[in-house]
C-alpha positions as CSV (number, residue, x, y, z in Angstrom):
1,X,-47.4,33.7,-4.7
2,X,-44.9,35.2,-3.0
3,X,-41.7,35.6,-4.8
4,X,-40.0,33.7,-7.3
5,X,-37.0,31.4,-6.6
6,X,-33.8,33.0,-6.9
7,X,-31.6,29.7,-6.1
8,X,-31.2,27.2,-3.9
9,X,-27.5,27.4,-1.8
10,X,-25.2,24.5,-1.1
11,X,-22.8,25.8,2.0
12,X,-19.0,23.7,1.2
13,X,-15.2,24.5,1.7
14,X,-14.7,25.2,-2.0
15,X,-17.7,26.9,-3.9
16,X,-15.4,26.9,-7.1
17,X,-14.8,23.9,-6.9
18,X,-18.0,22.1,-5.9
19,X,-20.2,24.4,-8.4
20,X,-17.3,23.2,-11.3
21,X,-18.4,19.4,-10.1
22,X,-22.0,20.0,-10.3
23,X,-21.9,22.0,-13.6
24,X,-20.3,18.9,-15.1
25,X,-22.9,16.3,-14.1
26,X,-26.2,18.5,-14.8
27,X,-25.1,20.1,-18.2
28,X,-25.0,23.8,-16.6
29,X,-22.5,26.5,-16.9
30,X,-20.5,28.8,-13.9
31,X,-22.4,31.6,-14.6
32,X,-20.5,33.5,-11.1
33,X,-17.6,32.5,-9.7
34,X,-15.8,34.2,-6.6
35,X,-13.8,32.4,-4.3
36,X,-16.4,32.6,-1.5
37,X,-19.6,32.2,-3.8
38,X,-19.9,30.7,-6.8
39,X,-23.3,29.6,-9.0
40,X,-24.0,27.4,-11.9
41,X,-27.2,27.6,-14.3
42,X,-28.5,27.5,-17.4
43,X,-28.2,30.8,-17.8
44,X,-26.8,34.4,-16.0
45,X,-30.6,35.4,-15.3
46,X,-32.6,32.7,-14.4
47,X,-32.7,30.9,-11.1
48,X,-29.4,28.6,-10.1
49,X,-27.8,26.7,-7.6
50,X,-25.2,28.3,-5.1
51,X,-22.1,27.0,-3.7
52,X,-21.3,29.3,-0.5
53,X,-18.3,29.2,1.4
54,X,-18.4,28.0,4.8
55,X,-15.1,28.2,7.1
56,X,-16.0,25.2,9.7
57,X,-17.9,23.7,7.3
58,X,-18.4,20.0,8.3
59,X,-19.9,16.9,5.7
60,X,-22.9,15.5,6.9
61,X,-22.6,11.9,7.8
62,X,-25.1,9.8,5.8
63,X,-26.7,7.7,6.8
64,X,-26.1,7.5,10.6
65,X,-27.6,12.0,11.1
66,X,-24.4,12.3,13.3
67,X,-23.6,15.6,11.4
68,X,-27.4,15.8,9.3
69,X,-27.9,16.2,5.2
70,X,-30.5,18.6,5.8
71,X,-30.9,19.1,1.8
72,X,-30.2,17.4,-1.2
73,X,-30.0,16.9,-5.0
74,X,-31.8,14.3,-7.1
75,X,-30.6,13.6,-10.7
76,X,-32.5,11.8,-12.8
77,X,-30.1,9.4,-14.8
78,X,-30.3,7.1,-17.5
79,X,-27.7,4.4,-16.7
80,X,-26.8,3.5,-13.3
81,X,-23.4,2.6,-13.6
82,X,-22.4,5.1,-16.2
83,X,-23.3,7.7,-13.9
84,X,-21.5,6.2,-11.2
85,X,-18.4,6.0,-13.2
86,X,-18.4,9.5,-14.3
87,X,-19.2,10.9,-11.2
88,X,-16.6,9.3,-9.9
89,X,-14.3,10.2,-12.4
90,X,-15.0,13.9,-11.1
91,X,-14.2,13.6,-7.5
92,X,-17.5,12.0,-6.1
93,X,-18.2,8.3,-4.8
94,X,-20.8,6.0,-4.3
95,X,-22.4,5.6,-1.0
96,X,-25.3,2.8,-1.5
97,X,-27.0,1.2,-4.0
98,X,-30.2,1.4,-2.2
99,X,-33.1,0.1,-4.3
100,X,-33.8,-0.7,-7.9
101,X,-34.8,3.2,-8.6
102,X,-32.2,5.3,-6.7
103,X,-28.9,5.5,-5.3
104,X,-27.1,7.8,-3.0
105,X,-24.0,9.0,-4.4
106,X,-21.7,12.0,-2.1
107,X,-20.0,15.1,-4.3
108,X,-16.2,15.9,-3.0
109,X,-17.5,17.7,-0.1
110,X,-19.5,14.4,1.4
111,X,-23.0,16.2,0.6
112,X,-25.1,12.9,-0.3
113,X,-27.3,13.1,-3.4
114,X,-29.3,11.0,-5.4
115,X,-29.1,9.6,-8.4
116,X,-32.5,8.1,-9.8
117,X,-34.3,6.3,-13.1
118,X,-37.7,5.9,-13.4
């Protein structure tokens, strides 16, 4: 081994804004928040995920690559359309319904993740 993981960073136009959004729909908490940087967890010391500010940040375009993903989140979920409503009751949308076990889904910022069952 080399190191431990630390966090995994999301570049976006609004960190606080975008980490609030993902703290809702995983059950974590804004354990930092700075207008530039902000992180969500499960708690202060243990390993997160980052929302860094970007000035020309740009969404990726999914699924045509025009503007790549290059990274993103799967959630495992229970209820398909439960999820859906409630995410986007929070600011995000649905982008395809694209098979029986996941769908893509985009936060406020376009970033596409997935949304899965097993």
């Amino acid at each position: 081994m080399i190191g431990k993981l630390h966090g995994f960073v999301i570049d976006c136009k609004d960190p606080i804004s975008l980490s609030k959004f993902y703290a809702e729909i995983l059950g974590f908490t804004v354990v930092q928040a700075e207008p530039d940087w902000s992180v969500i967890g499960d708690a202060p010391d243990r390993p997160g995920i980052a929302f860094q500010l970007i000035e020309n940040y740009q969404a990726p375009i999914w699924p045509s690559g025009q503007v790549p993903t290059q990274a993103h989140i799967d959630i495992e979920i229970e209820d398909f359309e439960k999820s859906v409503a409630e995410i986007e009751r929070l600011g995000g949308s649905l982008l395809s319904k694209s098979s029986d076990i996941f769908w893509v889904c985009a936060d406020p910022e376009g970033h596409p993740f997935c949304i899965f069952k097993h």
